[in-house]
Phi, psi and omega in degrees: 000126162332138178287153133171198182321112193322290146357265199322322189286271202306338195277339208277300172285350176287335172280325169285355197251338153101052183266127197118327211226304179243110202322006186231014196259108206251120167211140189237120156309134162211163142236106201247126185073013161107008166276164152283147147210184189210145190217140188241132147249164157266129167307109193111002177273271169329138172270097207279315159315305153317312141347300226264327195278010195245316209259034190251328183288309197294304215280330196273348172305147167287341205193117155290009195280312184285021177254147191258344161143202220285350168282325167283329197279331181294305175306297180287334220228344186243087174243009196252000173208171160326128150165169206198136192270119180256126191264353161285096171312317164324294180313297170274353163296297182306338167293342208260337169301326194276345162114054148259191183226138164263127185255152166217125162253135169290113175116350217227133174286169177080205171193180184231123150260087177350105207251112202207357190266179171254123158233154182305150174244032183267139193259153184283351196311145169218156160295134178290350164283313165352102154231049192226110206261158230212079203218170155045045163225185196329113179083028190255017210240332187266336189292307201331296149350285156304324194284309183278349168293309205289311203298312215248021206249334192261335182232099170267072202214115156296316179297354203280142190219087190267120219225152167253128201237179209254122182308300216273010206253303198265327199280007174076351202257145177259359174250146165260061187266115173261106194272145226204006189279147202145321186259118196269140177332309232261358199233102206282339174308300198306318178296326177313305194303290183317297181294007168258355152314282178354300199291332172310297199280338172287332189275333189261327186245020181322008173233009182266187184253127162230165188240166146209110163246154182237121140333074144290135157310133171285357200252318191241172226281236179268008172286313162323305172317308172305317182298294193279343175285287175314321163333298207284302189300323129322293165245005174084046223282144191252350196166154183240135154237132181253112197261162166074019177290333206284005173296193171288012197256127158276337188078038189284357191280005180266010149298299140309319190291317194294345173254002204260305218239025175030060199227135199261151155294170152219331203188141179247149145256124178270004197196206194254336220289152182325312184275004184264038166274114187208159187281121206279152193226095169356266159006292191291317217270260173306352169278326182274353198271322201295000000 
């Protein structure tokens, strides 16, 4: 890389490493010894305990004058992972997709590249029939993560850009599932946050069929009344999955809620397994209750 203004140098990668632009494109202001400098990872790359104990090292130097520059500072100062200074701008964009961690010290030409990363060992396989996106639950921001470390561990193309794109516009899929668990009636933030999620998916998908369904225990009591009524007022709740019937629990509060909040059953759980998922059958339901 060329020498030349520090600003100009970090801004020209960060457009070329797509920060801003791609959502796993990770870049950090730092100082070390009262110089600038700046840093690029792919997110799900870094080994972040090692990172975080290197540049924890950098920030506490006193003083660069006796370093001659990024091969002494690289020598002296980087002992904890793999690295080396690349004076090829191409060469270090394509290091830094391939799961390096890239340093630019101001004044000093080039940059240092870091060999510091981790890769996952969760496989990307998906069905190439798969039209059902899958979102926003527990670990789905780290598989996401993970998916695109793995994506970008495999195509070492500068041009490659994992971009946040508008669900009804880019994603192909024709099903949405959002799992939302996690949010207690009672944590009036978590709800604000739910009902302006709500407010998102009517604004962005206003031609779609939506469901909001809430997941009850069959063990529980008049809280469950309490529950699905902040539900209902929230998020509009379409329907109850009622779980755990196969213990000693009847579920009887899904009574009350269908006769107080007019909200149908749509699915019981008898088990753990995928198929003890089943469609509720009234009847059935009160026969077993008697």
């Amino acid at each position: 890389m060329a020498q030349e203004d520090f600003q100009s140098r970090t801004a020209s990668l960060d457009q070329e490493l797509g920060v801003g632009k791609c959502f796993d494109m990770t870049a950090r202001n730092l100082l070390i010894a009262g110089r600038r400098a700046r840093l690029w990872v792919v997110n799900g790359y870094a080994q972040e305990t090692i990172l975080e104990r290197i540049i924890a090292a950098w920030q506490s130097l006193p003083s660069l004058r006796d370093v001659a520059g990024p091969e002494d500072f690289c020598a002296r100062y980087v002992s904890a992972s793999d690295a080396a200074v690349e004076n090829i701008r191409e060469k270090a964009v394509i290091g830094v997709f391939a799961g390096k961690t890239l340093l630019v010290v101001d004044g000093w030409p080039g940059g240092i590249l870091m060999d510091v990363k981790q890769f996952p060992t969760r496989s990307i396989e998906e069905p190439d029939t798969s039209r059902v996106l899958r979102g926003s639950h527990d670990g789905f921001v780290e598989n996401l993560m993970q998916n695109a470390a793995l994506l970008r561990r495999r195509v070492r193309d500068s041009r490659l850009r994992l971009e946040r794109v508008q669900l009804k516009e880019r994603s192909g899929t024709d099903v949405v599932l959002c799992d939302t668990a996690g949010r207690l009636h009672n944590k009036q933030n978590l709800m604000n946050e739910l009902a302006k999620l709500r407010k998102i998916i009517d604004r962005e998908c206003p031609d779609s069929s939506c469901e909001t369904l809430l997941v009850l225990d069959a063990t529980t009591g008049q809280n469950g009344l309490i529950q699905a009524r902040t539900f209902k007022e929230t998020a509009g709740l379409t329907g109850i999955i009622l779980t755990k019937l196969d213990g000693t629990a009847k579920g009887g509060i899904v009574v009350a809620i269908a006769q107080e909040l007019q909200v149908p059953v749509k699915f019981v759980g008898v088990g753990e397994g995928i198929d003890d998922l089943k469609p509720f059958d009234a009847k059935e339901f009160v026969q077993d209750m008697i």
